[in-house]
N, C-alpha and C positions, 0 to 999 in steps of 0.2 A: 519558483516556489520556495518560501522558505519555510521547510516542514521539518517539525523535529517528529521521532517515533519515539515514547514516551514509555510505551507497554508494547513491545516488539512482540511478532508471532512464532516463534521458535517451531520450524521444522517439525514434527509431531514423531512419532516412534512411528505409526502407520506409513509415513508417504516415507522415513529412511528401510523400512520392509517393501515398500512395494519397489522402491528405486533398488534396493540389493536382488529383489527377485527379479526384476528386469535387467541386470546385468549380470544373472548368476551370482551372485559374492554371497557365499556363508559365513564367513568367518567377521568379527566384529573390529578386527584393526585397525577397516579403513571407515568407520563411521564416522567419525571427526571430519575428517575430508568431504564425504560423501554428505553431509549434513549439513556443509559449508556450501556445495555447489546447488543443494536442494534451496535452502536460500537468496543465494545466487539467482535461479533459477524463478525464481519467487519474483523477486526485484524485477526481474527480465519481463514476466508476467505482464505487472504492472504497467511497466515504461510502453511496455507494446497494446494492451486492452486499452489502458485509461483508468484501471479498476484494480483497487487491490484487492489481491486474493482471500488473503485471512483479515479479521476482525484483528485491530490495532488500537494502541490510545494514541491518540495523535495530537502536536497542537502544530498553530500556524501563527505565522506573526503579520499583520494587516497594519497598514494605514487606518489612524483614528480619525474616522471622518461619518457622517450620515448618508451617505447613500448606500446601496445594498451591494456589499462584496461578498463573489463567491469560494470558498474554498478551493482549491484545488485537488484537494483528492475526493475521488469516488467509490466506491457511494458511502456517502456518511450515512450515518446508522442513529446516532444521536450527537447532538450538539451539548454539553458538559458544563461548561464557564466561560466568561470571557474575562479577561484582565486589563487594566488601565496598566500601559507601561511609559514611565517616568522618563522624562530623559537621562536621571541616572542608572536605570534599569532596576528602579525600585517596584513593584506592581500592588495592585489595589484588583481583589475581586472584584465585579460591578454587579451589584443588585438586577436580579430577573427584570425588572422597571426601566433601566437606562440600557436596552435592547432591546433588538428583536430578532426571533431567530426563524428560519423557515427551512425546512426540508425538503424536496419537490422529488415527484416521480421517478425523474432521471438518476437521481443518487446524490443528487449537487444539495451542499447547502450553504446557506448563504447568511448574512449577520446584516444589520443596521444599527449604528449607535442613534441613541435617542439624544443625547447632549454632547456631542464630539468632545474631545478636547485636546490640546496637540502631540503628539508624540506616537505612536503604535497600541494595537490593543496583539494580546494574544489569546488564540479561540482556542479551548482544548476541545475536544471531542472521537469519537468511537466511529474507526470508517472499517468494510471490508465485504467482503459478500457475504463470507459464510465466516459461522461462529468457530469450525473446526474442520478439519480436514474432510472425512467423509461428508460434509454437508455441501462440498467445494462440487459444483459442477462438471460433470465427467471430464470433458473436455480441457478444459482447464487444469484440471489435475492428472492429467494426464499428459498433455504437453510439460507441464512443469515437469516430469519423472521423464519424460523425453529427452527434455532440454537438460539436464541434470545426467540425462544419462550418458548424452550425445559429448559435453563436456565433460566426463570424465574418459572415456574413448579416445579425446581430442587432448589431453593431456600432453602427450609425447611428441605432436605432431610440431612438423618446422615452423608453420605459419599459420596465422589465425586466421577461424574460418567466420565468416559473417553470421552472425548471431540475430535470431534466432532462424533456425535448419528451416527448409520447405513444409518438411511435414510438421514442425510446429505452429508454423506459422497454422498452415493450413486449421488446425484443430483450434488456434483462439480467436483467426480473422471474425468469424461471425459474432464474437466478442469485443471486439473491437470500436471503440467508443472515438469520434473523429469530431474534431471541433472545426467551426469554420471560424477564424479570428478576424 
């Protein structure tokens, strides 16, 4: 996949409170750290559901051709632009007319050029489940402060432990979005 994140989701003030209340931490010295693993944490999400957690700008870089390609990340939310990219990496927006874009149930969306032409297009667009933290699914949000918590716990230890833990798995498996290729 090659996906650039364009409007990243930054940690919210809410999930570095709810991650300092589940490891005890009052004091704010180690937020920086702690906001870094929640992050972390976030990515980890992703890589294991199929889904990314917060709402994101995202673009992806696709072969300029007509048949219908899917994005790779899910669930997109809305499809933005698409661009004609040069082979000097010059780009041309492409009028709503020379595409077509579709959304489907599953989260996937997918693009069609109407007049290919050679070289790469790039698709911007808006993927994530939820708009904001508390909208994020229990489960989900909850593992992530798990997973987030569990690494920082794991900090000092000699040897790395396979990521992510049983009981996170457990909490996002039924989230878990499995392709058969």
């Amino acid at each position: 996949m090659n996906r650039i994140i364009l409007t990243p989701a930054a940690p919210p003030p809410a999930a570095l409170a709810e991650l300092k209340q589940w490891l005890g931490i009052t004091l704010s010295a180690d937020d920086t750290p702690l906001a870094l693993l929640l992050a972390t944490a976030m990515e980890a999400c992703e890589a294991f559901t199929g889904l990314m957690p917060l709402e994101q700008g995202c673009e992806e870089v696709l072969p300029s051709h007509a048949c219908w390609q899917v994005l790779a990340t899910r669930p997109v939310q809305a499809i933005v632009s698409v661009e004609q990219i040069a082979g000097d990496g010059t780009r041309e927006t492409l009028a709503s007319d020379r595409y077509e874009m579709e959304l489907r149930a599953d989260g996937s969306g997918l693009v069609r050029l109407r007049f290919p032409q050679s070289g790469r297009v790039a698709v911007r667009f808006a993927a994530g489940l939820a708009a904001d933290w508390d909208a994020l699914p229990e489960a989900l949000r909850h593992g992530i402060v798990r997973l987030a918590a569990y690494q920082h716990r794991a900090r000092e230890d000699a040897g790395a432990a396979p990521l992510p833990p049983a009981s996170v798995v457990a909490l996002w498996r039924p989230w878990r979005r499995v392709r058969i290729a």
